[in-house]
BAGUGU-136947 format. One record per residue (C-alpha): x, y, z; residue in one letter. Coordinates in steps of 0.05 Angstrom, whole numbers. Example, Ala and Ser with C-alpha at 12.3 -4.5 7.8 and 13.67 -1.06 7.14 Angstrom:
BEGIN
+--------+--------+--------+---+
!     xx !     yy !     zz ! r !
+--------+--------+--------+---+
!    246 !    -90 !    156 ! A !
!    273 !    -21 !    143 ! S !
+--------+--------+--------+---+
! end
This chain:
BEGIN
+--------+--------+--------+---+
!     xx !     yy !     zz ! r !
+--------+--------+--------+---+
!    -20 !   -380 !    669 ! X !
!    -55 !   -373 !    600 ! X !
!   -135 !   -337 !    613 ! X !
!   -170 !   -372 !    560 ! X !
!   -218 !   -302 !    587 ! X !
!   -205 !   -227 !    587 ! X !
!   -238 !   -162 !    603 ! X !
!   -203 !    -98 !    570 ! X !
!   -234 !    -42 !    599 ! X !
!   -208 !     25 !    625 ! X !
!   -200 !     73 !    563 ! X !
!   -241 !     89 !    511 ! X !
!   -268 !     29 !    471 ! X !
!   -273 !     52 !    389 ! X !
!   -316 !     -4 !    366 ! X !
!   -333 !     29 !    291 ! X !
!   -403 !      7 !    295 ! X !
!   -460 !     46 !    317 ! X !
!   -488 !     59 !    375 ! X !
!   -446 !     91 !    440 ! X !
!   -379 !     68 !    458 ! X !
!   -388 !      2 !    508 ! X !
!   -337 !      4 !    578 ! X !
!   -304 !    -63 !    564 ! X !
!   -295 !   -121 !    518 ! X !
!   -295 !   -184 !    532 ! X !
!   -253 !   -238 !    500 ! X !
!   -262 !   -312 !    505 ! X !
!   -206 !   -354 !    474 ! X !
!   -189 !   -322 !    393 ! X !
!   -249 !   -285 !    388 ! X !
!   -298 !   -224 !    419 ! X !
!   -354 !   -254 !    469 ! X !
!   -385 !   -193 !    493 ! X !
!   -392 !   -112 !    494 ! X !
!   -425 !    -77 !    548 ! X !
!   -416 !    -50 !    618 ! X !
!   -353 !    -74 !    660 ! X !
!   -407 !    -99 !    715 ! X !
!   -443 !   -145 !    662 ! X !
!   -387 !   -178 !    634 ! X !
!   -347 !   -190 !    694 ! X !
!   -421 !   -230 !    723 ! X !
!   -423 !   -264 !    655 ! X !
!   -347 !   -286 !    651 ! X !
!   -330 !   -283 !    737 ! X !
!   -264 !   -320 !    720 ! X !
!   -239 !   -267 !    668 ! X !
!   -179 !   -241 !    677 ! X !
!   -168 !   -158 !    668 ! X !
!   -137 !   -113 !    624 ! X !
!   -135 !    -47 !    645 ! X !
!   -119 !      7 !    588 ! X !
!   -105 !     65 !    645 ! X !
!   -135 !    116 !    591 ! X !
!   -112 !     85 !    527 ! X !
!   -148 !     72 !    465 ! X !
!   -169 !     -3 !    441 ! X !
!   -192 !     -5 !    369 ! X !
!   -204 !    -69 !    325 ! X !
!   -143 !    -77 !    300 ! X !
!   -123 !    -48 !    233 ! X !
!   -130 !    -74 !    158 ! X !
!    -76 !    -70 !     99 ! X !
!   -121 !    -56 !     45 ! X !
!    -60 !    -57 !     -7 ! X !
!     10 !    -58 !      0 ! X !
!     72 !   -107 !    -14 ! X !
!     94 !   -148 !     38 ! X !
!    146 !   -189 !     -1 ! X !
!    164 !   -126 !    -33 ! X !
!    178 !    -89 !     46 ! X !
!    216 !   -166 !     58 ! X !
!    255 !   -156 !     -9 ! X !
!    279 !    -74 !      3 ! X !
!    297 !    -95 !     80 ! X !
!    365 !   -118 !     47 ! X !
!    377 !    -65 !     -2 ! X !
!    414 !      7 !     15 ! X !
!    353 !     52 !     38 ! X !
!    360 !    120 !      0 ! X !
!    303 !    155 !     23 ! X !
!    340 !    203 !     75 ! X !
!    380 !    227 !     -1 ! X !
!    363 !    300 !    -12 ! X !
!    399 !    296 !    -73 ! X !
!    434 !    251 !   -127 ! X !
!    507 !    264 !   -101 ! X !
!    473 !    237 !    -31 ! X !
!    440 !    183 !    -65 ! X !
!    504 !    154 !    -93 ! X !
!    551 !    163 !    -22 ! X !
!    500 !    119 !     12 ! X !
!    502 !     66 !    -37 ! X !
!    572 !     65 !    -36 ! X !
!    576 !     62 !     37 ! X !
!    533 !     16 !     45 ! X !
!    577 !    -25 !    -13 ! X !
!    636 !     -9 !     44 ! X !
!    591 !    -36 !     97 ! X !
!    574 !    -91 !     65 ! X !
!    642 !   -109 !     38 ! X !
!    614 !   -120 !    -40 ! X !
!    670 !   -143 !    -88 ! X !
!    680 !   -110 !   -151 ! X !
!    632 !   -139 !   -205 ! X !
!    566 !   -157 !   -153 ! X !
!    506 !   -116 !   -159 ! X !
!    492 !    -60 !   -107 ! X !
!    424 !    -40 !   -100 ! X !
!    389 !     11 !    -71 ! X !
!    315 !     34 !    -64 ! X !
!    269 !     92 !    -42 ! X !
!    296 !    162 !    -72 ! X !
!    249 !    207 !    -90 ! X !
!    272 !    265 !   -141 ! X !
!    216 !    312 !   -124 ! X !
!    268 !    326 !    -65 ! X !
!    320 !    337 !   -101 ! X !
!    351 !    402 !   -132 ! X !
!    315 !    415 !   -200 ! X !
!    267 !    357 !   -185 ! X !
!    326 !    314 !   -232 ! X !
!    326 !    237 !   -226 ! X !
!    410 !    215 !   -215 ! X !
!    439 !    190 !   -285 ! X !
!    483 !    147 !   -289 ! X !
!    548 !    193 !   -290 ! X !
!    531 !    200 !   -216 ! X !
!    527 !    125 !   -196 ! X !
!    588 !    118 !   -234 ! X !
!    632 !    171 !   -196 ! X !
!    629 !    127 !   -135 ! X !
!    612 !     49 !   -165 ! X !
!    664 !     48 !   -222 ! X !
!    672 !    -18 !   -218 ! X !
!    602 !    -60 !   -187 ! X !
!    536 !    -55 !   -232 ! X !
!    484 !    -14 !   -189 ! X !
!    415 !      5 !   -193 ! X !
!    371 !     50 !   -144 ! X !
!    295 !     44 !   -153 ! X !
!    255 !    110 !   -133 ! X !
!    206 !    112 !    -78 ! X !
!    149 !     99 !   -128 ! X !
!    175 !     30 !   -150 ! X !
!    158 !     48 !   -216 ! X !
!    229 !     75 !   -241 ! X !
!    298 !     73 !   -223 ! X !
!    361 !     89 !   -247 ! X !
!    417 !     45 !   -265 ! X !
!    494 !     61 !   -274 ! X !
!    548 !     55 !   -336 ! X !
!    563 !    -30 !   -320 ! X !
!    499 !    -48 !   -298 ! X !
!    474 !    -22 !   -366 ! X !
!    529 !    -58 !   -394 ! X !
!    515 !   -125 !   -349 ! X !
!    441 !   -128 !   -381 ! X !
!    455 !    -99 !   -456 ! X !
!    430 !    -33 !   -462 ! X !
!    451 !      8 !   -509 ! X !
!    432 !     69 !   -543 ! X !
!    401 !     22 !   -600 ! X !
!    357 !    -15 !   -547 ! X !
!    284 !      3 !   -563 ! X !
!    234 !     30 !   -509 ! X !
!    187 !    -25 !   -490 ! X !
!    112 !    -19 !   -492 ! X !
!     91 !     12 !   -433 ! X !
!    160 !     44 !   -416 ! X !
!    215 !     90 !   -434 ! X !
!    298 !     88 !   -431 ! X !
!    317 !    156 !   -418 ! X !
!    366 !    187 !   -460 ! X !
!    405 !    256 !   -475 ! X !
!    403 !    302 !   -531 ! X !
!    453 !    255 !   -562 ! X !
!    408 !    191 !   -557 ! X !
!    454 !    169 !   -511 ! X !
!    423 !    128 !   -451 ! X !
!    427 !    168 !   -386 ! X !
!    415 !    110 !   -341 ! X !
!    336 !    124 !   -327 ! X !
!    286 !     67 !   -334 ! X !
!    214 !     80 !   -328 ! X !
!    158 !     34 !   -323 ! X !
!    163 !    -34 !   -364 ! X !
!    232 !    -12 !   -377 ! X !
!    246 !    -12 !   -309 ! X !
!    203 !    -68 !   -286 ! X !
!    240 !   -114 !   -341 ! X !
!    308 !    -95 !   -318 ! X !
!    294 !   -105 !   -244 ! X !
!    269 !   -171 !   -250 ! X !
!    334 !   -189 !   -283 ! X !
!    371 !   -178 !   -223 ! X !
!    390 !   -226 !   -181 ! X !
!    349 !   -235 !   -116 ! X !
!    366 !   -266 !    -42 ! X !
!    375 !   -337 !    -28 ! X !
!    310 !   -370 !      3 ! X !
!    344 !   -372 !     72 ! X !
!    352 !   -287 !     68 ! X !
!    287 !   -287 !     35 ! X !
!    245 !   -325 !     93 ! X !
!    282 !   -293 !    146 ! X !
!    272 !   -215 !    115 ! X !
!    198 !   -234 !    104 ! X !
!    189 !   -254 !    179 ! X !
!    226 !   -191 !    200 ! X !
!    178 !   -160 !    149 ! X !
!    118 !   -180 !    182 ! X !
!    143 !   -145 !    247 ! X !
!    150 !    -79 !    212 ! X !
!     69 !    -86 !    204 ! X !
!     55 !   -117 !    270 ! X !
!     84 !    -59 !    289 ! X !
!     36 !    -17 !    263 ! X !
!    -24 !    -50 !    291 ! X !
!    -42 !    -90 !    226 ! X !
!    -58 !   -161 !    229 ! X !
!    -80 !   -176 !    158 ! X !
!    -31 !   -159 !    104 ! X !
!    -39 !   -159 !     29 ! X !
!     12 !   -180 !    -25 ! X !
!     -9 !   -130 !    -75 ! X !
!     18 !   -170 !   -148 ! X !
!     43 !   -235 !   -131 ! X !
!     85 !   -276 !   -181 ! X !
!    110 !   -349 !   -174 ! X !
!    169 !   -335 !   -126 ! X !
!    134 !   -295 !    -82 ! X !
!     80 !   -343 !    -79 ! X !
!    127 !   -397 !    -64 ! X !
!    170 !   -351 !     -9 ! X !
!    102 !   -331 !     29 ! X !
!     68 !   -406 !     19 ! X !
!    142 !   -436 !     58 ! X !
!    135 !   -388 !    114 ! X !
!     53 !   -412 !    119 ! X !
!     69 !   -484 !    120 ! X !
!    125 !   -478 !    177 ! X !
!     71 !   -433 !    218 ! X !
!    114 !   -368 !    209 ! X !
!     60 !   -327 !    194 ! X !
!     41 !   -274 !    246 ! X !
!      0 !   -241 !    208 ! X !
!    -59 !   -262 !    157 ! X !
!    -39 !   -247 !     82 ! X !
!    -80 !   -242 !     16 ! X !
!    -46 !   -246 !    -49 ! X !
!    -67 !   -225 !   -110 ! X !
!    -35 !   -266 !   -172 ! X !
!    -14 !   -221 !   -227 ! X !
!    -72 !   -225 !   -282 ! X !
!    -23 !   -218 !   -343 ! X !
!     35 !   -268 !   -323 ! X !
!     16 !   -312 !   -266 ! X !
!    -68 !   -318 !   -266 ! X !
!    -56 !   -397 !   -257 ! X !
!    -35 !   -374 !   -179 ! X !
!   -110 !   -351 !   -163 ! X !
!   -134 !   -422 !   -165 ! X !
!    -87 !   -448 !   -118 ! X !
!   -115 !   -470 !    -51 ! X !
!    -91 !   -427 !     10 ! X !
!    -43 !   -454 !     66 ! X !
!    -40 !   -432 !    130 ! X !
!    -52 !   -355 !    150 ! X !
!    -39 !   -345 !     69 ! X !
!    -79 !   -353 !     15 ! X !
!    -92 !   -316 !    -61 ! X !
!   -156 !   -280 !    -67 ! X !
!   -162 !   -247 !   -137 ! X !
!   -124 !   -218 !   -191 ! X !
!    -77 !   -155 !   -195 ! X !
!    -80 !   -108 !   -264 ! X !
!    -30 !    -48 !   -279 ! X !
!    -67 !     11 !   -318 ! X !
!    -15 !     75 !   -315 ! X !
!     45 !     97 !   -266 ! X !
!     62 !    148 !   -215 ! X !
!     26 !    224 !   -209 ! X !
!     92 !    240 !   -182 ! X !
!    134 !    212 !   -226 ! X !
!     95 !    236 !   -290 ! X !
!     69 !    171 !   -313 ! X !
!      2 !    170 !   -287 ! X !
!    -47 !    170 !   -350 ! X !
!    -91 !    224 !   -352 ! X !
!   -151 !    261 !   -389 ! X !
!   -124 !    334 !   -390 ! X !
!    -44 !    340 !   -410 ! X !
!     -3 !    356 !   -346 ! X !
!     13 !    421 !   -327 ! X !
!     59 !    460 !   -372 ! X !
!     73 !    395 !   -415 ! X !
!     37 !    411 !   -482 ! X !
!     -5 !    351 !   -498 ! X !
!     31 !    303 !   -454 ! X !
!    -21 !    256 !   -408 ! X !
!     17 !    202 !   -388 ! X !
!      0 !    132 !   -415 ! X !
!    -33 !     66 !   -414 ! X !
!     -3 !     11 !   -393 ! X !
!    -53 !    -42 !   -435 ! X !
!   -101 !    -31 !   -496 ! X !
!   -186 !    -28 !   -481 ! X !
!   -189 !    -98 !   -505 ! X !
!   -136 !   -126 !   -464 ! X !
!   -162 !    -92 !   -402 ! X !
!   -237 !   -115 !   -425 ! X !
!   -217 !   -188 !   -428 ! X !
!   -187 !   -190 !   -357 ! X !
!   -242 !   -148 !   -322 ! X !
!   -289 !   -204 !   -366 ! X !
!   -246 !   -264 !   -337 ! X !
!   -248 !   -233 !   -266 ! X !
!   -320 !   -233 !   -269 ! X !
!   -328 !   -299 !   -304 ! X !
!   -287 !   -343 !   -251 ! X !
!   -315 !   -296 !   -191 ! X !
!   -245 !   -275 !   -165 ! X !
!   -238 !   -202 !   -141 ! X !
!   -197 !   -165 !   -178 ! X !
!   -152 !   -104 !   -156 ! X !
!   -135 !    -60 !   -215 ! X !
!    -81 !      5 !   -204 ! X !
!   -108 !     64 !   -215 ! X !
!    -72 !    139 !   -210 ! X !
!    -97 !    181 !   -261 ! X !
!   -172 !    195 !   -287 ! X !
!   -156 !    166 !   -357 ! X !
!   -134 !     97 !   -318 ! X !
!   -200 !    103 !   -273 ! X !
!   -240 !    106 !   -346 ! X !
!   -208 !     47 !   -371 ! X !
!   -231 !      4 !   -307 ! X !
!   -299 !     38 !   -306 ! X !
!   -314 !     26 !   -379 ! X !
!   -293 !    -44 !   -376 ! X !
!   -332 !    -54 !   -309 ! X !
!   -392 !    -44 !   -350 ! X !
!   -381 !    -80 !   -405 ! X !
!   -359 !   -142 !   -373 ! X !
!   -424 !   -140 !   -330 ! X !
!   -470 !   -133 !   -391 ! X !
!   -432 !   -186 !   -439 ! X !
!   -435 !   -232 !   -363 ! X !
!   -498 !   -218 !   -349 ! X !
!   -486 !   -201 !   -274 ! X !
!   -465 !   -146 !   -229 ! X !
!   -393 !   -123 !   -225 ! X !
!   -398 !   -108 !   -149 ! X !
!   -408 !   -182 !   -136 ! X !
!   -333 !   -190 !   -144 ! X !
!   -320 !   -121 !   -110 ! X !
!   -265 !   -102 !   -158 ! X !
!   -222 !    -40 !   -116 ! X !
!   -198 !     21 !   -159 ! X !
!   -126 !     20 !   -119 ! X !
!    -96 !     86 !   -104 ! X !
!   -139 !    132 !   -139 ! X !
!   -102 !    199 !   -144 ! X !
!   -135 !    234 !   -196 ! X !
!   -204 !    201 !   -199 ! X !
!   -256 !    248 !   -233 ! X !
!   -312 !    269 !   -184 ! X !
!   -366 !    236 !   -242 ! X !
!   -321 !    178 !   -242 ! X !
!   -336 !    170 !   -170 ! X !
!   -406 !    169 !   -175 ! X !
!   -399 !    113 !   -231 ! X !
!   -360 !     78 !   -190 ! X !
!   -408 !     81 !   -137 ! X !
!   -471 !     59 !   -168 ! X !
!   -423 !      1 !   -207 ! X !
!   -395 !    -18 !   -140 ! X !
!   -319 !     -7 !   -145 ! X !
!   -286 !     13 !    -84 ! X !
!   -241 !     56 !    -87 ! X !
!   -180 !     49 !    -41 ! X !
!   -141 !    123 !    -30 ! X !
!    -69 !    127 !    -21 ! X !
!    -89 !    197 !     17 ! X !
!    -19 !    200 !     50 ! X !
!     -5 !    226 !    -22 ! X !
!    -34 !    298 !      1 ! X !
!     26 !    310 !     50 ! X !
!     92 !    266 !     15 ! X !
!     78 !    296 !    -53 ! X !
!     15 !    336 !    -48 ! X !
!     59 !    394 !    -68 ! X !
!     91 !    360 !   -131 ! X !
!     12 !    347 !   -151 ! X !
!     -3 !    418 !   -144 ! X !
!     54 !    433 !   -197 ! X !
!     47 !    376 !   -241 ! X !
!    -29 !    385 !   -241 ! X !
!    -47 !    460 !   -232 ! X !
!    -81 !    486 !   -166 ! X !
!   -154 !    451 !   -176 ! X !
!   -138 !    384 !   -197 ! X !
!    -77 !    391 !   -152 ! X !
!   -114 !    414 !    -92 ! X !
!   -170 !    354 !   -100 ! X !
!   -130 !    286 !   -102 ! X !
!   -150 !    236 !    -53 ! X !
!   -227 !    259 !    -56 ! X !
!   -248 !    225 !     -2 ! X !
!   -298 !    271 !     13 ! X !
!   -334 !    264 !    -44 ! X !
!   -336 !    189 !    -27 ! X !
!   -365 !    198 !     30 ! X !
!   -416 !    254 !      7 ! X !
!   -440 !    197 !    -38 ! X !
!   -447 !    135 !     20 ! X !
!   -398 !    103 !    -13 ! X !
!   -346 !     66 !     31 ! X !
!   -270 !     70 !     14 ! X !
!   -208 !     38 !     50 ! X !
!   -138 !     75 !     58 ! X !
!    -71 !     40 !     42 ! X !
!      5 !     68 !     39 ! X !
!     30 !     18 !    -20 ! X !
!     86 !    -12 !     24 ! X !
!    147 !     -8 !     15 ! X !
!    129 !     56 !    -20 ! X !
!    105 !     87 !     47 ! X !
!    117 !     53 !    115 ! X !
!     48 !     19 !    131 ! X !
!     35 !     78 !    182 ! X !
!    -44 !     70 !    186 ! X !
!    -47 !    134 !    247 ! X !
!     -1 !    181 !    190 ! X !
!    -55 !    164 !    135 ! X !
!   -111 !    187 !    188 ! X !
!    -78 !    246 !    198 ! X !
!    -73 !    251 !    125 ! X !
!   -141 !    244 !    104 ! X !
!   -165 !    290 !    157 ! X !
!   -121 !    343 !    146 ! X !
!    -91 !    348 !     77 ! X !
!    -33 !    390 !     92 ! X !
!     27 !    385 !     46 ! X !
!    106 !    385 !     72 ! X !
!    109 !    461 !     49 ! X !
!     43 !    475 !     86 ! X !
!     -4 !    492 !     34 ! X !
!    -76 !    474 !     49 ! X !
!   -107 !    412 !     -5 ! X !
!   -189 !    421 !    -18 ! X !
!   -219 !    409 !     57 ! X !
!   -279 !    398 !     21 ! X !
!   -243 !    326 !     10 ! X !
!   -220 !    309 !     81 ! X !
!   -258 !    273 !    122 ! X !
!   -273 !    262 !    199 ! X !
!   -217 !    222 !    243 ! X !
!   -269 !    166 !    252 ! X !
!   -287 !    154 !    179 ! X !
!   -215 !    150 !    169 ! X !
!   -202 !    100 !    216 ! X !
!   -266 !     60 !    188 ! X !
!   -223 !     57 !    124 ! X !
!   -164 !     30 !    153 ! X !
!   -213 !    -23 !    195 ! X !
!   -290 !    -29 !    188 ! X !
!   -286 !    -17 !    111 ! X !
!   -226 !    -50 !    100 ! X !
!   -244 !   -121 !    117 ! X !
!   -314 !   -109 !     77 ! X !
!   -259 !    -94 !     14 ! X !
!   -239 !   -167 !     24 ! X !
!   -313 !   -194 !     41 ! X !
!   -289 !   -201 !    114 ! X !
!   -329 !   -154 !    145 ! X !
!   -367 !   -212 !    191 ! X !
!   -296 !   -229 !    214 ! X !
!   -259 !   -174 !    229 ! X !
!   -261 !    -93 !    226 ! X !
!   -298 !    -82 !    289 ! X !
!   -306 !    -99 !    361 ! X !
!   -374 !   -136 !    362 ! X !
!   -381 !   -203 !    388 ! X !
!   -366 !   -269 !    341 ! X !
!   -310 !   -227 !    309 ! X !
!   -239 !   -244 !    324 ! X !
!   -203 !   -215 !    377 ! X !
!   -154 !   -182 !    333 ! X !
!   -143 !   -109 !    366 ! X !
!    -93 !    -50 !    366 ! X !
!    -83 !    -11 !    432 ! X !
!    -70 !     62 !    417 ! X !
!    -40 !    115 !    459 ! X !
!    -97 !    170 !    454 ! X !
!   -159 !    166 !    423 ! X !
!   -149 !    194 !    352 ! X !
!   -230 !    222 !    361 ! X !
!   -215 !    256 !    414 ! X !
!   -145 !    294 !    411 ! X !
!   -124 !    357 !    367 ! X !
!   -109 !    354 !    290 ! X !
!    -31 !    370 !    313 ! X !
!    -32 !    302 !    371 ! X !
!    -73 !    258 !    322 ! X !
!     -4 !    249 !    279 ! X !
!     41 !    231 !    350 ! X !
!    -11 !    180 !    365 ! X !
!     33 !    111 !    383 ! X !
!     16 !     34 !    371 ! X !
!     32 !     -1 !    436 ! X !
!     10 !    -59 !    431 ! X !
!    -27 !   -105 !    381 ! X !
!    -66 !   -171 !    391 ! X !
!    -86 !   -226 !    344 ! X !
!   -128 !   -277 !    356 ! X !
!   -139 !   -256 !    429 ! X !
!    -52 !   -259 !    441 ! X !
!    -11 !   -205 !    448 ! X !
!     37 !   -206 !    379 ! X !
!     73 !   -139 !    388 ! X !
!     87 !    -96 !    451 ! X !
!    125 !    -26 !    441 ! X !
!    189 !     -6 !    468 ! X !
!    172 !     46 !    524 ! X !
!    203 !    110 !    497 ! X !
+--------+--------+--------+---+
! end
């Protein structure tokens, strides 16, 4: 029998508001009724039944703030590379999974997620290397960034690229010392090529995005965010909605420069668009993040911009004029002074505040201290991908010399100035692992050890009001969800340990067991 009434209590409660920790929580049908003492809320609801936590943690349950969810549904059925440790690794497992998959000569084999700061002499694959096992079956591997791949001798072929083929705006081909084309595509170069490929059928499309939405369910996140969303994923995420496939809330955001016509459609379902999505610069670890002061031991090199001042004016202008939130990417301080400086001249020329739309500065790596507190008294949020500090905190330390290096992810600056940010792991990039990010953020550690600025960590429960409290306020949800507080929904995430209340080296282990949406349990994990 279905209680249309329950009473969690029995473990420590983590509401993120203020005041002390209540003993229980009670839920009456989708949403919270009542905080307080177990006594009170069993006279107030006698009929309740009880959910003991034996010791475990119950937490509102957890916020994407950005990632890709048709992206994560798209890589499900391509060869994962991120285990490679170098490019002769990287090419076996795409040709076993070819084997596995029994691929005819002449069809496309794709892989995704290799990251060359792991391999020997920090070299991207060319495509000599793809070719020594895929003679014969175009192939392309996209790094862990997204925002480059490599592609091999036929697929280069397949799409005409040749050594004559000029770099687009916005991107590079790489080539030798002979001009010839090594088989690297960076930024719009890659971003053209990959969305010439061809893609799943709609059935393997629906069914990897519901299998997709597990992979966050799993992670104690119950709304999900479709960071750029173009026409087909739109459509994909819209068929899901309509046959009640959902399990999980998600907000698109149309992409400004091809698709803006998507922000005016009307939602369906647990989906709908909420803003716009603008591309500034690249990857810090990939060397295309666009920055003030020339990367380390490159001359004058800074990166670039993706779009000119008075394209990224005009958009930050339209945002502002139709009242749709806009999400704009972010990595380097040059990219961060683009948004800020058009932030401020939109609001003057529209004669009202930027912060009403809460436009979100996503990912943040290399944000300036001063650009912070501009950002703060303009109202942009800034959103930190601080799991950067320990999967490539030390590349940043190389690519950026020790103090810029040592202070990405400044979080606690942010919070020095009152200013509320929200963590993401820019899924598929990441997996969306919201209790790694805390860790993250609270300890800054890199894989080799080396200790990031703790003047920019922060405490283990303003992290987790980033991932909850602050993240639904990034969305203008915060009277929904975020918190345990009564009227709110009874969306929740039961945790292991309390991540307050354990040791920097036990807050990483911490497990999701079990998450609930609308007062229903969605996801319950395997006992180990």
């Amino acid at each position: 029998m279905k209680h249309t009434e329950t009473i969690y209590f029995g473990g420590p409660i983590l509401t993120m508001e203020e005041g002390s920790a209540p003993q229980a929580v009670l839920v009456r049908g989708d949403r919270i009724a009542a905080v307080g003492d177990l006594d009170d809320l069993r006279t107030l609801a006698p009929g309740a039944a009880e959910r003991d936590l034996e010791g475990r943690a119950l937490l509102p349950a957890f916020v994407d703030s950005h990632s890709h969810i048709t992206a994560v549904a798209a890589t499900l059925g391509l060869c994962q590379l991120g285990a490679a440790a170098s490019p002769a690794e990287a090419a076996e497992l795409l040709a076993a999974f070819r084997r596995e998959h029994d691929i005819p000569a002449g069809e496309w084999v794709i892989g995704f997620g290799y990251d060359h700061n792991v391999f020997p002499g920090e070299k991207h694959p060319t495509r000599q290397d793809l070719d020594r096992v895929l003679p014969d079956c175009p192939a392309l591997i996209t790094h862990a960034s997204g925002h480059m791949g490599v592609m091999n001798t036929l697929g280069l072929e397949k799409l005409g690229l040749t050594a004559e083929t000029p770099d687009p705006a916005g991107g590079r081909l790489g080539r030798d010392e002979h001009g010839q084309l090594t088989g690297y595509l960076e930024e719009a170069a890659f971003l053209q090529v990959s969305a010439a490929l061809p893609t799943a059928t709609p059935e393997q499309a629906l069914e990897q995005l519901r299998k997709a939405q597990e992979v966050y369910l799993s992670r104690g996140i119950t709304l999900v965010q479709d960071g750029v969303t173009g026409p087909g994923q739109d459509a994909l995420l819209r068929t899901l909605a309509r046959e009640n496939g959902l399990l999980v809330d998600v907000v698109g955001y149309a992409d400004l420069q091809k698709s803006p016509e998507l922000a005016h459609k009307p939602g369906v379902g647990r989906y709908r668009v909420c803003g716009y999505k603008l591309f500034l610069d690249g990857s810090p670890q990939g060397k295309t993040a666009w920055m003030r002061q020339p990367y380390e031991n490159a001359g004058d090199y800074r990166g670039y911009p993706v779009h000119t001042d008075g394209e990224v004016d005009a958009w930050v202008e339209q945002a502002l004029q139709e009242n749709r939130q806009i999400l704009v990417h972010c990595n380097g301080d040059a990219a961060a002074e683009q948004l800020l400086n058009a932030c401020e001249r939109a609001q003057e020329k529209v004669g009202r505040p930027i912060a009403t739309i809460r436009p979100v500065m996503i990912h943040a790596q290399l944000v300036g201290k001063d650009q912070l507190r501009r950002a703060a008294r303009l109202g942009v949020i800034p959103s930190f991908f601080a799991a950067h500090t320990w999967y490539w905190g030390d590349i940043h330390l190389k690519n950026f010399g020790p103090e810029r290096g040592s202070g990405i992810s400044p979080l606690g600056t942010a919070q020095r100035l009152a200013f509320p940010f929200t963590l993401h792991q820019d899924s598929p990039v990441i997996p969306p692992d919201m209790v790694e990010s805390v860790w993250c953020a609270v300890c800054r550690v890199t894989r080799n050890g080396v200790q990031l600025d703790p003047a920019e960590a922060v405490t283990p429960l303003e992290a987790l009001k980033a991932v909850t409290l602050h993240a639904a306020a990034q969305y203008g949800l915060e009277g929904e969800r975020g918190s345990i507080a009564p009227g709110k929904r009874a969306d929740f995430v039961i945790l292991s340990a309390d991540p307050t209340a354990v040791s920097t080296q036990t807050l990483r282990t911490i497990r999701v067991l079990e998450t609930i949406r609308d007062g229903e349990t969605v996801y319950t994990a395997p006992n180990p």
